[in-house]
C-alpha positions in Angstrom: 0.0 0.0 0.0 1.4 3.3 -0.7 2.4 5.9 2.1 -0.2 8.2 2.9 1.3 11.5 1.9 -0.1 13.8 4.6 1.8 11.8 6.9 4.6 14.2 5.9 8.0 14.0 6.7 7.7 13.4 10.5 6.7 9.9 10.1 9.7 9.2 7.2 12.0 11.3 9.6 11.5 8.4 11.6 11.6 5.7 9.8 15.1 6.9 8.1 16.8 7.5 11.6 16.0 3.7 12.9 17.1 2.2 9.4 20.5 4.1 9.7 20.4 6.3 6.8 21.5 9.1 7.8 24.5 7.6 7.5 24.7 9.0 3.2 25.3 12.4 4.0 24.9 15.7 1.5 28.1 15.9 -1.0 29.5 19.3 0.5 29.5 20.8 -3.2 25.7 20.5 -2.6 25.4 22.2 0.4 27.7 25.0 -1.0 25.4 25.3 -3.5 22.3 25.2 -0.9 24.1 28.4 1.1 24.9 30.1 -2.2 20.7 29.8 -3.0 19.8 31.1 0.2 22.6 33.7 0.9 19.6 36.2 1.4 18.4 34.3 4.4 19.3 34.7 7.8 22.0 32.8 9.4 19.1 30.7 11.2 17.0 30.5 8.7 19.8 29.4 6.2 20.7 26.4 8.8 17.0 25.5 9.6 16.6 24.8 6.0 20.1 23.1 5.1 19.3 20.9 7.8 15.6 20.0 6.5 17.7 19.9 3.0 19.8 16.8 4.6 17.3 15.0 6.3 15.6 15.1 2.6 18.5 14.2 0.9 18.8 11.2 2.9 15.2 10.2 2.3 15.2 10.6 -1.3 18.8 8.3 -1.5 16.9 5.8 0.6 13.7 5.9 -1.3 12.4 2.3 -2.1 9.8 1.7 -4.2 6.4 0.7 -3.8 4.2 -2.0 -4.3 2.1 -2.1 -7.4 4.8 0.3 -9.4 7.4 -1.0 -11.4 11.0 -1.1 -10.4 12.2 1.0 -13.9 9.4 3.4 -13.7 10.2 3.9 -10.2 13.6 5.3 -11.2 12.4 7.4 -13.9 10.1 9.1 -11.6 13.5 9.6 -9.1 15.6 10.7 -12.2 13.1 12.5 -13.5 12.6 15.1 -10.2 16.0 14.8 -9.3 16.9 16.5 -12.7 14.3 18.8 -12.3 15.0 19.8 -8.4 18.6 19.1 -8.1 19.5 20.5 -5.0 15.5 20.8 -3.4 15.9 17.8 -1.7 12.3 18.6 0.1 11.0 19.1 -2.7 12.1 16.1 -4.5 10.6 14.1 -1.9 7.5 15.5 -1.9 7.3 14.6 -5.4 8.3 11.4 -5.0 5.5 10.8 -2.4 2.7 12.2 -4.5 3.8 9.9 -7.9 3.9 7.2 -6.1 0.3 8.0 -5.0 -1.1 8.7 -8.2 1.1 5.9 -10.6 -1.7 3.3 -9.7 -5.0 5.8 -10.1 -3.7 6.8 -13.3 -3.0 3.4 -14.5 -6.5 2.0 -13.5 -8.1 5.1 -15.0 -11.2 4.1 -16.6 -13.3 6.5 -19.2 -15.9 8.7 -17.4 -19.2 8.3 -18.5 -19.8 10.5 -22.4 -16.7 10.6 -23.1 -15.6 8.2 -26.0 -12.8 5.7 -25.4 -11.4 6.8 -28.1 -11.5 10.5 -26.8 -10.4 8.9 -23.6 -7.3 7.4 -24.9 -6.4 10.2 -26.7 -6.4 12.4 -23.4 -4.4 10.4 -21.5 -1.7 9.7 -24.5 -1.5 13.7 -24.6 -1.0 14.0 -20.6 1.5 11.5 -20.8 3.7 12.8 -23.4 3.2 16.5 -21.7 4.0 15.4 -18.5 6.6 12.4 -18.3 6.7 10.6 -15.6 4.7 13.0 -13.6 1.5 11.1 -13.2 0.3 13.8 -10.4 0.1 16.4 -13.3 -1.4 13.6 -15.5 -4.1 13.1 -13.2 -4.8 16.3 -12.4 -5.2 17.6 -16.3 -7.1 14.3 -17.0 -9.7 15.3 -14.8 -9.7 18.8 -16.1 -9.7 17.6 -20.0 -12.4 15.1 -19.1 -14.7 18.3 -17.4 -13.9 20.4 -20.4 -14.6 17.7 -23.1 -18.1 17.2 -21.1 -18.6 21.0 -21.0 -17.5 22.0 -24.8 -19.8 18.8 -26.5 -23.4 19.8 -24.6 -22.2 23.8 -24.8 -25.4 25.1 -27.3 -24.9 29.0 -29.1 -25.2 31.5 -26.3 -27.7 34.0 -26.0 -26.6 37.2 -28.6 -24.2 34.7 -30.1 -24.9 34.0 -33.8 -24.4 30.1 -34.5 -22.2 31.4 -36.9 -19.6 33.3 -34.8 -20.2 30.4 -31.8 -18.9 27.6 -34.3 -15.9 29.7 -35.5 -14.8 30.4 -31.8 -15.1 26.5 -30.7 -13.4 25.6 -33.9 -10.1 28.2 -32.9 -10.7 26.5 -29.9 -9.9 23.3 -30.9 -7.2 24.8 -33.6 -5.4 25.8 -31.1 -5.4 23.3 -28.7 -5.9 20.0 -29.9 -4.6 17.7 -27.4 -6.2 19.7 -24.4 -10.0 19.5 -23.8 -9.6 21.7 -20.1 -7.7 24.5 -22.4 -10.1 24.2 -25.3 -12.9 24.9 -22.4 -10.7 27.8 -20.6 -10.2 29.5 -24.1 -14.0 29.3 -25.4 -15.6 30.5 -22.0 -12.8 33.4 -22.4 -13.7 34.4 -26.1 -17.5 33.9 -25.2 -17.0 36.4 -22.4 -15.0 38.7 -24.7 -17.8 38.6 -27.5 -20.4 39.5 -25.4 -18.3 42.3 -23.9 -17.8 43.6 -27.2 -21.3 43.7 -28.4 -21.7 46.2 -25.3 -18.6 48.1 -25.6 -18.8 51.6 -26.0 -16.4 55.1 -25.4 -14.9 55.0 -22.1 -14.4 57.4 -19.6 -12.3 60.4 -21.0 -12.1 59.3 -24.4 -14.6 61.0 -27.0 -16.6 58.3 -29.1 -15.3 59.5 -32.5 -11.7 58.6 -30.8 -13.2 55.3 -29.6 -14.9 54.1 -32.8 -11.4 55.0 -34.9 -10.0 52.4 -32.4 -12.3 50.2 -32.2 -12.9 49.7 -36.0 -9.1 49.6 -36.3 -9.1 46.2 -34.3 -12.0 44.6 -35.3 -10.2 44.3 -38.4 -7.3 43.4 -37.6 -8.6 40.5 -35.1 -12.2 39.3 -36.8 -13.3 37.1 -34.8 -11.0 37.0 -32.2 -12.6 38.9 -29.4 -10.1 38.5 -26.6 -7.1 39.9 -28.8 -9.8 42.6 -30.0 -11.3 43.6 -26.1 -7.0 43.6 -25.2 -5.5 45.8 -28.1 -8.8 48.4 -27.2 -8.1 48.5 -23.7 -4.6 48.8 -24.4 -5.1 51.8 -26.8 -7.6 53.3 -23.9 -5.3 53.9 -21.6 -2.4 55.0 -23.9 -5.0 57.7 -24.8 -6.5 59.0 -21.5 -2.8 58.7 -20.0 -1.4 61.1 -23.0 -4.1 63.3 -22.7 -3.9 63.4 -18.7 -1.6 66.4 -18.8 
């Protein structure tokens, strides 16, 4: 069974000073490194967190695996973070503890219900390859792709949002992130918002409406159809004007 990971350290602390292995201590040109990182600490703030640093770095040396994960993916998970945290050694460990956790949910992870298998497999194959050996990450977007899959196949045309104009946003949607159902969502609910902002958009504050429309028109051409970039660029110019004209 795997460790429980709000256990935390106090429970590994433990177990590592009654199996001896504190004996592999922290390669000095690590911990020169360590004081160099945290040089803008205080002097007991810099030794309170070397020494949680060497208690880590002892853990993660001493780091079996776990039942019900291979011995080689194991390693690839330790090489992996290692490479990625050389010298957080707490940090490492914490990684370690939550992989091992999610390896075996993400490897009985079974299609949710209306969502293809096909879809499905295609999800996870795109997690994988984005995040390598992280299966925390994989989990996490999984269930976020799976939500925004759900979400983006029953969405219907929005009020004051011509079928039109609501297939060509879901279909730059899709364009521009085809292996990522949760950023499809994120981007669609974002240019639906930005649309219907638009439609209500008029001179602001300080800036006369011929000035506004100029504007405006100038970026609804240059962006059709892409009413985030267009509600940006306006804002953008908005500003520039009132802040000129300020003095």
């Amino acid at each position: 069974m795997t460790r429980n990971i709000q256990l935390g350290f106090g429970l590994c602390i433990f177990m590592v000073f009654f199996s001896g292995a504190f004996a592999q201590k922290m390669p000095k040109k690590i911990e020169k490194l360590l004081v160099r990182k945290l040089r803008d600490k205080s002097e007991a703030e810099q030794k309170k967190l070397i020494d949680a640093e060497r208690v880590a770095y002892a853990l993660v040396k001493n780091y079996k695996k776990e039942e019900g994960i291979p011995q080689a993916i194991f390693d690839k998970i330790k090489k992996a973070f290692g490479k990625k945290y050389p010298i957080s050694f707490t940090t490492q460990m914490e990684e370690l503890e939550k992989q091992v956790i999610a390896y075996p949910l993400m490897l009985n992870y079974k299609s949710a219900e209306g969502v293809p298998q096909d879809i499905f497999d295609k999800i996870k194959a795109n997690n994988a390859k984005a995040f390598p050996y992280d299966y925390s990450k994989q989990k996490e977007q999984m269930q976020g792709d799976i939500v925004g899959y759900t979400y983006l196949k029953e969405q219907k045309s929005a009020e004051h949002v011509p079928q039109a104009t609501f297939d060509h946003i879901k279909k730059q949607c899709i364009k521009k992130h085809p292996g990522s159902y949760s950023m499809q969502n994120k981007m669609f609910e974002k240019e639906i918002n930005a649309h219907l902002t638009m439609l209500r958009y008029n001179s602001a504050m300080g800036v006369p409406q011929k000035v506004f429309d100029k504007i405006r028109s100038k970026y609804l051409k240059k962006y059709p159809l892409k009413f985030s970039e267009q509600k940006r660029a306006i804002d953008a110019d908005v500003r520039k004007y009132i802040k000129k004209n300020e003095k």
